[in-house]
C-alpha positions in Angstrom: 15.3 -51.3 -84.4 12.5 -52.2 -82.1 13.3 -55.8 -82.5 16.9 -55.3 -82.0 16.6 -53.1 -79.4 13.7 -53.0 -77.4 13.1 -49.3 -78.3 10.4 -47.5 -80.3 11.1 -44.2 -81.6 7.4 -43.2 -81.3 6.7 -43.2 -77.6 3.5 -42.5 -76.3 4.6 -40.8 -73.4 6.2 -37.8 -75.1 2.9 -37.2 -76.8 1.3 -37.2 -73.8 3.8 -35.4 -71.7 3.1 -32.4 -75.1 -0.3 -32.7 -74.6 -0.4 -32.0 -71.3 2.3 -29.2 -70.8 0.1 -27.1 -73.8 -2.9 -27.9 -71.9 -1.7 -26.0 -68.3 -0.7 -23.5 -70.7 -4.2 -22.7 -72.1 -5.6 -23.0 -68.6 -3.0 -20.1 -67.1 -4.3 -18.3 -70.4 -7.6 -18.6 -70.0 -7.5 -17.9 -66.1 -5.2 -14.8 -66.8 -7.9 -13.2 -69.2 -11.0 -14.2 -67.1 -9.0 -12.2 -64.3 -8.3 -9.1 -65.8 -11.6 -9.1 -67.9 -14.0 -9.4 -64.3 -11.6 -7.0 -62.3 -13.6 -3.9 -60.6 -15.2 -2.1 -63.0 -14.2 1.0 -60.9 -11.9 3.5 -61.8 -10.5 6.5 -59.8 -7.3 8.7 -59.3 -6.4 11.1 -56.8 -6.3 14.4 -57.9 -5.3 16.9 -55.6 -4.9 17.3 -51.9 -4.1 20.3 -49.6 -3.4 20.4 -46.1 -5.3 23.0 -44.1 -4.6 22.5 -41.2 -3.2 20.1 -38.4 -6.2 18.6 -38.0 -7.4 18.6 -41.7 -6.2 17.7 -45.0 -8.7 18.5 -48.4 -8.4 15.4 -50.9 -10.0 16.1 -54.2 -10.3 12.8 -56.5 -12.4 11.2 -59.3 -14.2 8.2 -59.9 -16.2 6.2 -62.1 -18.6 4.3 -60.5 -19.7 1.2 -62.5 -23.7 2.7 -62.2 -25.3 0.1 -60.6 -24.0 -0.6 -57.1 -22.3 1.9 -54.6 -18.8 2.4 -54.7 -16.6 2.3 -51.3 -14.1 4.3 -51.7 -10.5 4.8 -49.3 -8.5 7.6 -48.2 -5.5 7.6 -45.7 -3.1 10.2 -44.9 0.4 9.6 -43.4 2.8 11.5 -41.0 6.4 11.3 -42.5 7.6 8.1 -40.4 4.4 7.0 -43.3 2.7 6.3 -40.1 -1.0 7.0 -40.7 -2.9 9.9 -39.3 -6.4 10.3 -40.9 -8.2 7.1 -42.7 -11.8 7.0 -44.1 -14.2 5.0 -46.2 -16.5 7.1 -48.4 -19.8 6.0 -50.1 -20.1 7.4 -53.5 -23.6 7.0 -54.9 -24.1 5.2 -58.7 -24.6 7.1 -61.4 -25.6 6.8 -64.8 -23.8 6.0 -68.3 -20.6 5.9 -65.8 -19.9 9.4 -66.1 -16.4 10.5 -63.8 -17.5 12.4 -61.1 -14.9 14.6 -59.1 -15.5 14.2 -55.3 -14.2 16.7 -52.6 -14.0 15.0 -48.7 -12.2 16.6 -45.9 -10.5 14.3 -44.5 -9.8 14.8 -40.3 -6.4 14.2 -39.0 -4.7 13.3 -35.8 -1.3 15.4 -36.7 -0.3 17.9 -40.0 -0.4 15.4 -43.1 2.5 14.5 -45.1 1.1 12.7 -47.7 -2.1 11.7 -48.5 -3.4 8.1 -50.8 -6.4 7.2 -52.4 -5.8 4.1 -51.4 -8.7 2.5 -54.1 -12.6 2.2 -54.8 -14.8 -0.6 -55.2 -18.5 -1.6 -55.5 -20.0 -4.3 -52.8 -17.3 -4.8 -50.4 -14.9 -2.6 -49.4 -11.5 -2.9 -51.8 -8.2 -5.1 -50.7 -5.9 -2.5 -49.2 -4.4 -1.9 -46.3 -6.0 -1.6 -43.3 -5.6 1.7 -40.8 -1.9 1.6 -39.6 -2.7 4.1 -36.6 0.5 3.6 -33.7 -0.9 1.1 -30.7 -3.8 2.4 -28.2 -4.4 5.8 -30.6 -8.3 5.5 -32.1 -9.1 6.6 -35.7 -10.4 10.5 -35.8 -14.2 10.7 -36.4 -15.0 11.4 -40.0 -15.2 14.0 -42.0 -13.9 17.0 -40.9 -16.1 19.8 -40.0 -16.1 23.0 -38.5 -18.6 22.3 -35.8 -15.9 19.0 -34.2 -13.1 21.6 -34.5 -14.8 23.9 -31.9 -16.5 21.7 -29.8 -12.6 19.7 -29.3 -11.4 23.0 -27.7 
């Protein structure tokens, strides 16, 4: 047929084209399961929160700290135009065999809380999130709450 035709029915080309189609495969494979395998070793959920207050809203969460490095974690409450109000970053020390540990922080807020995030944890670096989404011109509260900046901003 070759002879007749000019055609071989065994081209190289297919082979190759094969070859390398299974080989991008393996590569998205391999880089799929390297990803999810060195993500964060960080867990955490928010638990509970509670405003108390206009200016205060009590978040309650856990974490598992991988037990070697400290763990950054973020919270951030919202208004209900989901405009944000309160936003902090809180250390949470390692600890061993990776226990959970449940964490209480008083977070301080610019106006009554409508909802409230943990927004996500992470050792070295702080996580990718969001950053604050406070209005133009308004500054950040001071963190954490306490009773001591409640009486001295009256």
């Amino acid at each position: 047929m070759q002879a007749r035709y000019g055609v071989d029915r065994r081209p190289v080309g297919r082979w190759i084209g094969i070859g390398v189609v299974a080989l991008v495969f393996t590569a998205i494979l391999v880089g799929v399961t390297v990803a999810l395998t060195t993500r964060d070793s960080v867990q955490n959920r928010l638990l509970s929160w509670t405003v108390q207050g206009p200016d205060r809203v009590d978040l309650t969460y856990q974490v598992t700290p991988d037990g070697t490095e400290v763990v950054q974690c973020i919270l951030r409450a919202q208004d209900s135009r989901r405009i944000d109000v309160g936003y902090a970053v809180e250390a949470v020390a390692p600890t061993a065999n990776r226990v959970p540990e449940i964490r209480a922080y008083s977070l301080r807020t610019l106006a009554p809380a409508y909802t409230t995030e943990l927004l996500g944890c992470a050792t070295g670096t702080l996580p990718a999130v969001p950053p604050p989404q406070f209005p133009p011109g308004v500054v950040a509260p001071e963190q954490p709450w306490a009773a001591a900046q409640e009486s001295a901003g009256e």
